[in-house]
C-alpha angles and dihedrals in degrees: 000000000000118000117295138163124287104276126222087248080050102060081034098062087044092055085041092058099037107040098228120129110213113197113249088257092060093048097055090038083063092045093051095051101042086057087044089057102043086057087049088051101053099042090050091043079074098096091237101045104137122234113293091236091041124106118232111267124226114230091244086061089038083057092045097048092037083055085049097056097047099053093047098055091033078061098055082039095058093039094059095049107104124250121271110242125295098003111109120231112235 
């Protein structure tokens, strides 16, 4: 069985086992977010889904982030290499 929203036999069982009555509101707002959750799971499962509280990103802001990020880490990159001879490291 592959991953699926809570059931209704599901929250049944629950209330059965626990002994706690939940209101009918409560039980469809569960459902609701387990579903909700379950969507949210599986689109961010794509190795480039984007965060859940991010905005999309044009192409033009993707290039301009992506540039960011290279320089940056060209930067720590250049900075560990070792110095060439006889050049001291500041």
């Amino acid at each position: 069985m592959g991953r699926v929203p809570l059931s209704w036999a599901d929250l049944r069982a629950w209330q059965l086992g626990t002994g706690q009555r939940l209101p009918p509101w409560q039980l469809r707002a569960l459902r609701q977010a387990s579903a909700e959750w379950l969507g949210e799971h599986l689109r961010a499962a794509k190795p480039d889904a984007p965060a859940p509280w991010s905005v999309a990103l044009s192409d033009e802001q993707r290039s301009a982030v992506r540039n960011k990020v290279r320089a940056v880490f060209g930067a720590l990159a250049r900075d560990r290499q070792p110095a060439a001879r006889g050049q001291p490291r500041d």
